[in-house]
Structures are given as structure tokens and as C-alpha cells.
C-alpha positions as CSV (number, residue, x, y, z in Angstrom):
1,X,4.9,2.0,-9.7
2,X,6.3,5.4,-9.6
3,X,3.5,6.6,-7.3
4,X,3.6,3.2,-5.1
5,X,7.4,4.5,-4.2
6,X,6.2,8.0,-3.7
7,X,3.8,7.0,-1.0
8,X,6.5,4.1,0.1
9,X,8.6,7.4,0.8
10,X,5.4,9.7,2.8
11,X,5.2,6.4,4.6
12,X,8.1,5.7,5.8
13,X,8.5,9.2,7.1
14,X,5.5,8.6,8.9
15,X,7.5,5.9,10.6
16,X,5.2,2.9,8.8
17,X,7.2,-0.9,9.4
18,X,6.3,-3.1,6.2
19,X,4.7,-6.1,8.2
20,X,6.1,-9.5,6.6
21,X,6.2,-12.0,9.4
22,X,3.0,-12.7,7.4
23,X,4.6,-13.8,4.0
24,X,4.5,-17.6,3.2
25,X,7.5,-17.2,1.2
26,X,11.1,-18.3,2.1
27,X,12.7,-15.4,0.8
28,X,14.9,-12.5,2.4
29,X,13.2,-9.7,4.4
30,X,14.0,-7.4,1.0
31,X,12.7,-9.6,-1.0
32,X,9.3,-9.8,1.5
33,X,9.0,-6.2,1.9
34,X,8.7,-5.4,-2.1
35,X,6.1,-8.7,-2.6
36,X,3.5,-6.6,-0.2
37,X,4.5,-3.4,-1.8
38,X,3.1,-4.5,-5.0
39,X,-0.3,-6.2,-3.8
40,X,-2.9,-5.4,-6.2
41,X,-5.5,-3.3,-3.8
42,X,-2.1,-1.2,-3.0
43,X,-1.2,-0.9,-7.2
44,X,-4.9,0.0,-7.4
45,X,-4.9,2.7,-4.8
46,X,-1.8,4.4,-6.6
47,X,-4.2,4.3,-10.1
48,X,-6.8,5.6,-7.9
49,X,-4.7,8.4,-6.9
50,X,-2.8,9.8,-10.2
51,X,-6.2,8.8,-12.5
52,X,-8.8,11.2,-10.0
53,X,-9.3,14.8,-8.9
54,X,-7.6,15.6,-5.8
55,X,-10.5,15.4,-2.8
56,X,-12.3,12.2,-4.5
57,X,-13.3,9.4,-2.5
58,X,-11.3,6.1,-3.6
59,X,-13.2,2.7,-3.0
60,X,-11.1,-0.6,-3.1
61,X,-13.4,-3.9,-4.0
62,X,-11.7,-7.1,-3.8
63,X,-13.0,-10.3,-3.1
64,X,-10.4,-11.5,-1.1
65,X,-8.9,-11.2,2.2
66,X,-6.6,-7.7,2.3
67,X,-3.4,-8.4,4.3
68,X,-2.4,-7.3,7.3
69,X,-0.1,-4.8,5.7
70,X,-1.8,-3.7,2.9
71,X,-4.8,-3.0,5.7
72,X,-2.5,-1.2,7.6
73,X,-0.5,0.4,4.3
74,X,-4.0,1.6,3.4
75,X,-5.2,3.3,6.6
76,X,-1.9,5.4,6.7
77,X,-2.6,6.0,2.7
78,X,-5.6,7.3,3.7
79,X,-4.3,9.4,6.3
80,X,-1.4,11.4,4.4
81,X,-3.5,11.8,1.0
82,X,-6.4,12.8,2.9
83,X,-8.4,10.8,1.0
């Protein structure tokens, strides 16, 4: 989780929006914001990160639909790690 707020911080500076209109859930916009940060392709991509060499390619399966955040969390990833 400590790298998932180290990117949430290179993101942010980046000027990235967490997009939560999407959420189901009857919650605060706080509360919103930190259920997409945690998605599991986004948890995987920080294991992807601290468990490789620096300049490896990172591939994502999942068998279900990505949200639109975490599609758009992952395209900025992408971007700042140069990955």
C-alpha cells in the first residue's frame, strides 16, 4: 500500500481527478476516492512495480471489466514510471 500512495502522490502532481461518479456506493466522496484506490489491477500494478527490474514490461490480466479510473489511473501509471 505504501507504493499505491507513492504513485497516488506522482499522480496527483500530474493533476490526475479520482473519477467516482462511477461508484455504486452511498458513501462520502473520501470514502469513494480510497475504494478505487485500492482496486485489485491498481494493488497489482504497485506489486508489479517494487517486485521487477526497473525498464520491465508489466502486463495486468483480469477477467473483468477495469473501471473507468483504474483505466485512466493506469495510463498515467504508465506514463510517469515509464513502464
Amino acid at each position: 500500500y505504501e507504493k499505491l500512495e507513492e504513485l497516488e502522490g506522482k499522480m496527483r502532481e500530474a493533476g490526475y481527478q479520482p473519477e467516482t461518479e462511477l461508484a455504486l456506493h452511498d458513501v462520502e466522496e473520501e470514502e469513494r476516492e480510497l475504494m478505487v484506490k485500492v482496486h485489485s489491477e491498481r494493488l497489482a500494478i504497485a506489486f508489479g512495480l517494487i517486485a521487477t527490474e526497473p525498464g520491465t514490461e508489466i502486463r495486468i490480466i483480469k477477467n473483468l471489466r477495469v473501471c473507468l479510473d483504474c483505466h485512466t489511473a493506469t495510463k498515467l501509471i504508465s506514463k510517469i514510471t515509464e513502464r
